[in-house]
N, C-alpha and C positions, 0 to 999 in steps of 0.2 A: 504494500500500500504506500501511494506516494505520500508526502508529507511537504504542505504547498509552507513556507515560510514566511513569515510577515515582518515586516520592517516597522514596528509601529514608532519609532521615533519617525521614520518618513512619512509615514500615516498622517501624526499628528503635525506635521510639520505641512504637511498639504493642506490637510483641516486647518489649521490657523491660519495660513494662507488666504485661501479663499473665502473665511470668516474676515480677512482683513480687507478685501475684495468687498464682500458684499454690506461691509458696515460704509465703506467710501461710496458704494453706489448708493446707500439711501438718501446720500447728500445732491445725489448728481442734479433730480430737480430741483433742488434750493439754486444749487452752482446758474443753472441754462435761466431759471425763471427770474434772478434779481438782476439787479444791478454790476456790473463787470467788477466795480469798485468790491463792491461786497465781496464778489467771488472770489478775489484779487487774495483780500484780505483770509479769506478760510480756507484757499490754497497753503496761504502762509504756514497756520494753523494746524491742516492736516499734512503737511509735511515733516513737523515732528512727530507725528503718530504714526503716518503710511509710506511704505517703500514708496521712492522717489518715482519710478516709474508707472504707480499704482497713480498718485497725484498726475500724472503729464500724459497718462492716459484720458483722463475726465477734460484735462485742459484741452489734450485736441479734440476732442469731439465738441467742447467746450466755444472752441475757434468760428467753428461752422457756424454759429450764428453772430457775430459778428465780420463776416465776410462776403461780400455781393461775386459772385463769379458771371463773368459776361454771359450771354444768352447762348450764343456759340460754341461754350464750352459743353451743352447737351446734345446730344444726337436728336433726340427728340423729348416728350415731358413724362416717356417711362423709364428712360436712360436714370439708371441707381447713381447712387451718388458715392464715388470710390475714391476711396482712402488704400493707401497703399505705406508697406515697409521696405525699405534698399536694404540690404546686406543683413545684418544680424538682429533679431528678433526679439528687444529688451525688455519689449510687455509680459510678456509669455503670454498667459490667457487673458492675461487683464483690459486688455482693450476691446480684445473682440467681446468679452462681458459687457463692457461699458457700451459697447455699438449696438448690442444687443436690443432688437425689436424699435430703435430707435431712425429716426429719417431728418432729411437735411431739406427743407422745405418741400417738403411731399411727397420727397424723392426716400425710397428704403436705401441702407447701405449696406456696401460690400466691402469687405476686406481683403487684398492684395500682400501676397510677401512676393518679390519680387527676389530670384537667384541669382540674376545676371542682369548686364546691362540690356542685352538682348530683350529678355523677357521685357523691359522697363519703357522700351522704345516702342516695343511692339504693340502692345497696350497700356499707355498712357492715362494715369490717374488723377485726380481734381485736387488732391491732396496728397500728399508724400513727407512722410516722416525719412529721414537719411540715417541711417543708426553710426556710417562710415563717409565717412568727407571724401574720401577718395572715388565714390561713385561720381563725382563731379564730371570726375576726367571720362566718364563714358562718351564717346564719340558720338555728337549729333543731341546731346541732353538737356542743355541750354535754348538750342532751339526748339526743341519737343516742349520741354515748358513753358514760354513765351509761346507758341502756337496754342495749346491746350489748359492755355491761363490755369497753369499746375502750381500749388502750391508749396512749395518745398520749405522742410523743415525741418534744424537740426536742433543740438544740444551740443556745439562744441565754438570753443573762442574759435573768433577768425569765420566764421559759417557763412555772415554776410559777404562777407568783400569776397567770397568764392561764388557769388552772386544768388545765395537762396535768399527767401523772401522773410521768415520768419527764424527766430532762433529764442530757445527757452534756457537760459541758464539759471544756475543752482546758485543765488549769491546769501550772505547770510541768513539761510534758514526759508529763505522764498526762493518762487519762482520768479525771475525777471525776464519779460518778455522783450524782444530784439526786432524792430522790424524794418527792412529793405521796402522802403515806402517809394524808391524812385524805381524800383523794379518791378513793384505791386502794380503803381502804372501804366507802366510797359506793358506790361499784361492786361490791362483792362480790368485790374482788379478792386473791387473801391472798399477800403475798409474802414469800419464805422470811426468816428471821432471819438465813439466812448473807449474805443479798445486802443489808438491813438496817446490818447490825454497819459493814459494809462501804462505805456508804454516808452522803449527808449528807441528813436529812432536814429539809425544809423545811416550818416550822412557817406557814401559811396561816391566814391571820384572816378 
């Protein structure tokens, strides 16, 4: 008779996981339904309580309603609304929870992990998280997102001036949001003035 073994420190350690997961989603409509200010400020807040990733999850989903994407960027008004990951996959499950049953002005959304630059060209998404800077240098990417008014988004110094649009860094204890406002529009991208005001925008030569 086989004898199936159990890991329950890893057990528990997934259980608490996704207990920590699902205590930061009960916050997620407070985050979408207030004020950016507010959210700004309970980002801060659950950041000492929840894996850093677990908070910058909420945040991009967070993004989508403070950002007008041109009309053009749809195929048509059943065209999903796709959020995509470059290179390594820092959410784990936690974003796709957070995406869960959730939509971008009417539109459902999908979630993309993207293994190559290949894949990334070939179906182009409205939002792009960059886990690795160096996906930059994929041949043809720059203008794939300026064409498909794509939004790219990192978490490392130096993100914008390699021309993405958004950057979340980690500074005392918050998130500090980064934004490439002369490239946003380039793209025909209009982002609210509350997410602005609220923001540091970095001036690109």
């Amino acid at each position: 008779m086989k004898v199936k073994r159990v890991n329950h420190s890893m057990r528990a350690k997934g259980k608490a996981t996704h207990q920590g997961i699902s205590s930061l989603l009960i916050l997620r409509p407070l985050f979408a339904g207030i004020a950016l200010m507010l959210s700004v400020f309970a980002m801060t807040a659950a950041a000492d309580t929840f894996n850093e990733y677990h908070v910058k999850a909420v945040f991009l989903f967070n993004l989508t309603h403070f950002i007008t994407w041109p009309e053009d960027a749809f195929a048509d008004e059943k065209t999903p609304f796709l959020i995509g990951i470059a290179g390594e996959n820092p959410f784990g499950d936690t974003l796709r929870i957070v995406l869960e049953k959730e939509q971008v002005n009417g539109r459902r959304i999908a979630l993309i992990t993207y293994g190559n630059c290949r894949d990334l060209l070939d179906r182009p998404c409205h939002m792009l998280f960059i886990s690795k800077p160096d996906y930059f240098s994929c041949p043809g990417l720059q203008n794939i997102a300026r064409q498909h008014a794509m939004v790219t988004i990192g978490d490392v110094p130096g993100f914008l001036e390699q021309g993405g649009i958004i950057n979340l860094v980690k500074e005392n204890r918050r998130i500090q949001i980064e934004i490439n406002q002369v490239e946003a529009k380039r793209m025909g991208l209009e982002i609210s003035a509350q997410l602005l005001n609220l923001s540091r925008t970095v001036k690109i030569k």
